[in-house]
Each structure stands twice: as structure tokens, then as C-alpha cells.
C-alpha positions as CSV (number, residue, x, y, z in Angstrom):
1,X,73.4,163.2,100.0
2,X,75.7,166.2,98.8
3,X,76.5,169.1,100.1
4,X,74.8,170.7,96.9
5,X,71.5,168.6,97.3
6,X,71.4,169.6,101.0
7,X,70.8,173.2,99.4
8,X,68.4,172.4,96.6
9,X,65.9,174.5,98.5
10,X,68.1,177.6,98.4
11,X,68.3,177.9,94.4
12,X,68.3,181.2,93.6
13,X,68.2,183.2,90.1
14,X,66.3,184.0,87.1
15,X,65.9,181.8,84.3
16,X,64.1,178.6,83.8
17,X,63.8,175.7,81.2
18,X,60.2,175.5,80.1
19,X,58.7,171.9,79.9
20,X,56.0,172.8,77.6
21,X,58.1,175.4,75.1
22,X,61.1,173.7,75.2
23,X,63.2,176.5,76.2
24,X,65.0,178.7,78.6
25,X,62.6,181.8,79.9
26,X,62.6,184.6,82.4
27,X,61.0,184.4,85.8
28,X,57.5,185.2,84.9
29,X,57.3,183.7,81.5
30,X,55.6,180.3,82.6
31,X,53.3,178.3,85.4
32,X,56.0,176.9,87.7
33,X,55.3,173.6,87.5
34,X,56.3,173.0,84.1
35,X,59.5,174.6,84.5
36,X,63.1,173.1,86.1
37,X,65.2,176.3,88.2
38,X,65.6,178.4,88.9
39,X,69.6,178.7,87.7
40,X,71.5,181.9,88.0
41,X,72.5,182.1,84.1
42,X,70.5,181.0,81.2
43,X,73.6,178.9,80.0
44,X,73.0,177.0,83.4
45,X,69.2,176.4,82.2
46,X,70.1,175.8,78.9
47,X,71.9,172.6,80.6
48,X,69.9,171.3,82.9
49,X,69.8,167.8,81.4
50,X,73.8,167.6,82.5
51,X,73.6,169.0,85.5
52,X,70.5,166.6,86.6
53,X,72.7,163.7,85.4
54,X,75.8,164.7,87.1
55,X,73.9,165.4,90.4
56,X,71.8,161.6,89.7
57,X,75.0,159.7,89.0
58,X,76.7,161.2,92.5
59,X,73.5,160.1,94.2
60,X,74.1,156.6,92.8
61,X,77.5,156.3,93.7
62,X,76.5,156.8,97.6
63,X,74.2,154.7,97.0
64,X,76.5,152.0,96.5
């Protein structure tokens, strides 16, 4: 495990990306279980495909 997935828990910030619209929204916008986040930016929401796949791949490598 990462130092960064020890913290998951402890994500803090604003925006979400939306499941069911398909796009990056406030706090309050959706229900949140259909929503990935929070991130602190909405760039960071916007790519939260890479970011899962980055964080995926390093928990394969330790896997290893």
C-alpha cells in the first residue's frame, strides 16, 4: 500500500466527477454515490480516470 492510499480517507476539496452526467460538479450538485472525489481542483476531477490508473498500476507493482 502507498503512502497516498493510506490517506484515501482524508480527501479533501470540492469538485466531483458525476457518474450519471458525465461531468465534473460542485459539492452539492449530485447523490454521493454516483460521484468519484472529492479532488481539490476541477482539473484533478476532470482526470480521475489517470489518476485511478496510476494509483491501480502502483498497487499492482507491490503486488508483484
Amino acid at each position: 500500500m502507498t503512502d497516498e492510499s493510506r490517506h484515501l480517507g482524508d480527501a479533501q476539496g470540492e469538485w466531483y466527477y458525476c457518474f450519471v452526467h458525465k461531468k465534473v460538479e460542485a459539492l452539492d450538485e449530485c447523490d454521493q454515490m454516483d460521484r468519484m472525489g472529492p479532488y481539490p481542483t476541477r482539473e484533478d476531477a476532470e482526470n480521475w480516470r489517470a489518476r485511478v490508473a496510476a494509483r491501480n498500476e502502483a498497487w499492482d507493482d507491490e503486488d508483484e
